[in-house]
C-alpha positions in Angstrom: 114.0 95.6 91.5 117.2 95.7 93.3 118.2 97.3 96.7 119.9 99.6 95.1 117.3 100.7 92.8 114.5 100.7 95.6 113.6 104.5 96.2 114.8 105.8 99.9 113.1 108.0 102.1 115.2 110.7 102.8 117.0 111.1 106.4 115.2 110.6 109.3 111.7 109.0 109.8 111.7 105.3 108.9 114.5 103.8 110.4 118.8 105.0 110.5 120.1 103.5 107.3 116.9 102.0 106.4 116.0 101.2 102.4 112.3 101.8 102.2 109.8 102.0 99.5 107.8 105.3 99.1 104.3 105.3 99.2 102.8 106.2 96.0 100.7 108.9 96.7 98.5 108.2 94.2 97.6 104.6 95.5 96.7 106.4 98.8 93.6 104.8 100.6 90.6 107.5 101.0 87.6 106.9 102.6 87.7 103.3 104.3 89.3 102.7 107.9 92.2 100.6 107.0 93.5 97.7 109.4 96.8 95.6 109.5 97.4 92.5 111.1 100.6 91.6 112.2 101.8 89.1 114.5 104.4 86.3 115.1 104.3 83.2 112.2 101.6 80.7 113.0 100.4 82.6 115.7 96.4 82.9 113.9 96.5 85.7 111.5 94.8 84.7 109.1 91.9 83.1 110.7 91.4 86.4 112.8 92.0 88.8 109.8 89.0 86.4 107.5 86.6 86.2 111.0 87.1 89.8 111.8 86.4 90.5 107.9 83.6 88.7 108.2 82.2 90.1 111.7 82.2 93.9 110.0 80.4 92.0 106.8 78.0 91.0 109.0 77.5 95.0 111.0 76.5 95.9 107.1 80.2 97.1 106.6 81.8 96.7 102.4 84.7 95.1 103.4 88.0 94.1 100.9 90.8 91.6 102.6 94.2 91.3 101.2 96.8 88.8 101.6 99.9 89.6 101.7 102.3 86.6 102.1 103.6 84.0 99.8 101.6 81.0 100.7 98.3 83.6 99.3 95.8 81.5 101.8 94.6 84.5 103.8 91.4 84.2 102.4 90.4 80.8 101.7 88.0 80.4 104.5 86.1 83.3 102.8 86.5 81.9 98.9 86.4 78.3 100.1 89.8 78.2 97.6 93.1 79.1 97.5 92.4 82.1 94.6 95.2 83.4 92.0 97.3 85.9 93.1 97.6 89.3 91.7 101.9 88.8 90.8 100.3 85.8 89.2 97.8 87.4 87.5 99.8 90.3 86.3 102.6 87.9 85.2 100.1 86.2 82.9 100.0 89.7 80.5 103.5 90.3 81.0 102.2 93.5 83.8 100.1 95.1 81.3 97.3 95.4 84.0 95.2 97.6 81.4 94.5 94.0 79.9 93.1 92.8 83.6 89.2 92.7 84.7 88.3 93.1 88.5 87.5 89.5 88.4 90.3 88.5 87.7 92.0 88.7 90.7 89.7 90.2 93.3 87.1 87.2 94.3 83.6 87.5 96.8 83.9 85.8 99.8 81.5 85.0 102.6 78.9 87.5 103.3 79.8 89.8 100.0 83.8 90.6 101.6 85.7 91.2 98.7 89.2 88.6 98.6 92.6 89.6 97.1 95.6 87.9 97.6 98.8 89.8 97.0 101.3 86.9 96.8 104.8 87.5 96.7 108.1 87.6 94.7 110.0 84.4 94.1 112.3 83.3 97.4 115.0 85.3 98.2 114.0 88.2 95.1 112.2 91.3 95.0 110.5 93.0 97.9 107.5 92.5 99.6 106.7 96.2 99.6 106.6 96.3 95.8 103.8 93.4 95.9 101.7 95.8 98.4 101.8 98.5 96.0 101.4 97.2 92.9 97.8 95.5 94.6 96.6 98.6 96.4 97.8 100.5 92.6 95.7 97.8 90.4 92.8 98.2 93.1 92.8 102.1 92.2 93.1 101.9 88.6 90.1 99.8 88.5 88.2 102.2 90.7 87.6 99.2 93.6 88.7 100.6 96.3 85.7 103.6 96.4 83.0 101.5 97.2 84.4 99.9 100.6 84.3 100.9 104.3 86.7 98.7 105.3 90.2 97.2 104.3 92.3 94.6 106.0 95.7 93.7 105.0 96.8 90.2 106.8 100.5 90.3 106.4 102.9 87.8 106.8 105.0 86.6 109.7 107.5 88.8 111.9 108.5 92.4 111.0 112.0 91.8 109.5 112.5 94.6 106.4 110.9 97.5 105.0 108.8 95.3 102.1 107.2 93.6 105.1 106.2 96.8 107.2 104.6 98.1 103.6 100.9 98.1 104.4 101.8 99.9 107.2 101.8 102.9 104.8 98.3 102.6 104.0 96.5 101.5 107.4 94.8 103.8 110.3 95.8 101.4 112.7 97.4 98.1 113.4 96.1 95.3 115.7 98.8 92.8 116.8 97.9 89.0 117.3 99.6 87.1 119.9 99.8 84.0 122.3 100.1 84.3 126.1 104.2 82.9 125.1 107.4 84.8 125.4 108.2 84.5 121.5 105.1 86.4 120.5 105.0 88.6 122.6 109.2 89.3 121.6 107.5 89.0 118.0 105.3 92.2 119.2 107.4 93.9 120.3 109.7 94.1 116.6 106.6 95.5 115.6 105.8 98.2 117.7 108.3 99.2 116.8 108.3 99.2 112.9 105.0 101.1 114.1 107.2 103.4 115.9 109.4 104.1 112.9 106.3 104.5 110.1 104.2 106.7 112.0 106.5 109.6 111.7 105.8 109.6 108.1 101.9 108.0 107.6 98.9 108.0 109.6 99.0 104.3 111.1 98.8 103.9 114.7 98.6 101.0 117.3 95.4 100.1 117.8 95.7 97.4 120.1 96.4 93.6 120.6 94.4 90.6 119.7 95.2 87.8 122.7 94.8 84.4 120.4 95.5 80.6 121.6 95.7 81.6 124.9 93.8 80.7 128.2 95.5 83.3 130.1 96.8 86.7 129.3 98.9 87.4 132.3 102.4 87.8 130.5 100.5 90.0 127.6 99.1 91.9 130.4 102.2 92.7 131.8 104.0 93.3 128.9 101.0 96.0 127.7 101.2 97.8 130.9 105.1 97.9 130.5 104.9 99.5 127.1 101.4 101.0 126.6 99.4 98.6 124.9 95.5 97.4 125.2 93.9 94.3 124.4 90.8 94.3 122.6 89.7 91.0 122.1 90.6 87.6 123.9 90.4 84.2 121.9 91.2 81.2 123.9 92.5 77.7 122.3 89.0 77.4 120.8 88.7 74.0 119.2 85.9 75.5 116.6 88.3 78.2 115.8 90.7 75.7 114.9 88.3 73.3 113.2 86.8 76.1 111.1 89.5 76.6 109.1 90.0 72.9 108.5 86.5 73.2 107.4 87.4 76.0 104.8 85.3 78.4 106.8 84.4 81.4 108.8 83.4 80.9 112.8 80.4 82.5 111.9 79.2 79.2 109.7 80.5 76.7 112.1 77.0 74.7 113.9 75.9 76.6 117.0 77.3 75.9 120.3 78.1 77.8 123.3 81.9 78.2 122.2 81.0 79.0 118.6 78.3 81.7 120.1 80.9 83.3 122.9 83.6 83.1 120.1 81.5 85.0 117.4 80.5 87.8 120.0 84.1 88.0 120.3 84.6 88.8 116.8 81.5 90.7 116.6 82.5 93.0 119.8 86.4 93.2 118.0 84.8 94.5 114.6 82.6 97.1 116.9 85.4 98.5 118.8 87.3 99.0 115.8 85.0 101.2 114.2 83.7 102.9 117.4 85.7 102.2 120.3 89.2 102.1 119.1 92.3 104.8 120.2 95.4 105.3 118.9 98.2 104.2 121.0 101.5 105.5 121.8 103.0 102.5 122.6 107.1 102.5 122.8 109.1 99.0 122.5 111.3 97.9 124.9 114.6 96.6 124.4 115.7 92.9 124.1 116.8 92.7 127.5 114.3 94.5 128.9 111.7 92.2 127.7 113.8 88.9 129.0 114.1 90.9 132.6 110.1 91.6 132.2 109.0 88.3 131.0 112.4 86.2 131.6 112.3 83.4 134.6 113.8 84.6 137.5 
């Protein structure tokens, strides 16, 4: 599918000259809260997305994760693998996905969470927003998606296209992960305000930031008070955070200690506010030099 052939929302609402990909309405999500998790490359996505799946597993929640970048290793702490991915899985009957079963490409993870992992075209072809839908679509035909409370997408990297800002389309709200570090928080700020642009047209909002890495939170403090933004959970540069994932686990099976304890309440306390505690935000971005006068050196 080409950029020419890619269907275009009409005038005003995503974005002034903006290509985007409509949202089928009949892969609409019904029933679960949906939850995308955005933030800068490398800045901990994934590890928060699987331990925050994990935290509402463990508050009794049905909970499905998908993956939605390339590399498809959102989940592997959950599957202990790196599991197919559904463009794999598809290309294997030529897209006939009447010929796919549910096992195929949707695999249980820790604590019953349900893993999917989107993939992604080839480098430098197709869109990223096609991916999105043709998962959420195949999760529909197969009837998967009535069953669950909750559904996080963990999508890839910084805002930069319409593909990319797809599961936006289908979730309630967004939480943003970032480092106490001018290039996150610039990262952030792109993504407000692709936030910005899609909630004129679908339901998602800003649900607030997720300070990772990060013993202080002074320049994402400032920044949130400049724009509008809350902080809902605060994970420092947690050595067990890290070494769980080298471990091809959740937090919540690393050995007991007092950080592994304070960083599972964390989690815990995260997965609680989103279901209970959690309000939409009109947060507005600020321009690029606004944000090197706010967070610049003087």
């Amino acid at each position: 599918m080409t950029a020419t052939q890619l269907p275009i929302l009409d005038g005003v609402g995503d974005g002034e000259g903006s290509l985007q990909v409509h949202l089928d309405e009949t892969t609409k999500i019904d029933g679960a809260l949906v939850i995308a998790v955005y933030g800068k490359g490398g800045i901990g996505k994934s590890t928060t997305s699987s331990n925050l799946s994990a935290a509402f597993s463990r508050l009794g929640k049905r909970v499905l994760q998908i993956g939605c970048d390339p590399k498809h290793d959102s989940t592997f702490t959950l599957t202990k693998k790196m599991v197919p991915t559904v463009i794999d899985v598809l290309e294997s009957v030529d897209f006939h996905s009447e010929e796919l079963r549910p096992e195929d490409f949707m695999f249980e993870g820790y604590n019953g969470v349900q893993c999917i992992e989107a993939g992604g075209p080839p480098a430098g072809t197709g869109c990223g927003g096609y991916v999105t839908g043709q998962t959420v679509k195949l999760l529909k035909e197969h009837h998967l998606l009535e069953d669950t409370d909750v559904v996080i997408f963990d999508v890839l990297g910084d805002v930069v296209c319409g593909g990319f800002a797809a599961p936006l389309q289908h979730a309630h709200y967004c939480l943003i992960v970032t480092a106490n570090d001018f290039d996150s928080i610039f990262a952030m700020n792109r993504i407000i305000a692709a936030i910005q642009a899609k909630s004129k047209n679908y339901k998602v909002r800003l649900g607030g930031v997720v300070a990772n890495r990060s013993k202080d939170t002074n320049e994402i403090d400032r920044f949130n008070a400049a724009v509008g933004l809350k902080t809902m959970a605060h994970f420092q540069d947690i050595d067990a955070i890290r070494r769980s994932r080298l471990k091809k686990c959740t937090i919540f099976e690393m050995e007991d200690s007092p950080e592994v304890i304070a960083a599972q309440e964390q989690y815990m306390l995260l997965a609680s506010r989103m279901l209970d505690d959690v309000v939409p935000l009109p947060a507005n971005p600020l321009k690029d030099r606004e944000i090197f006068d706010l967070l610049g050196l003087d």
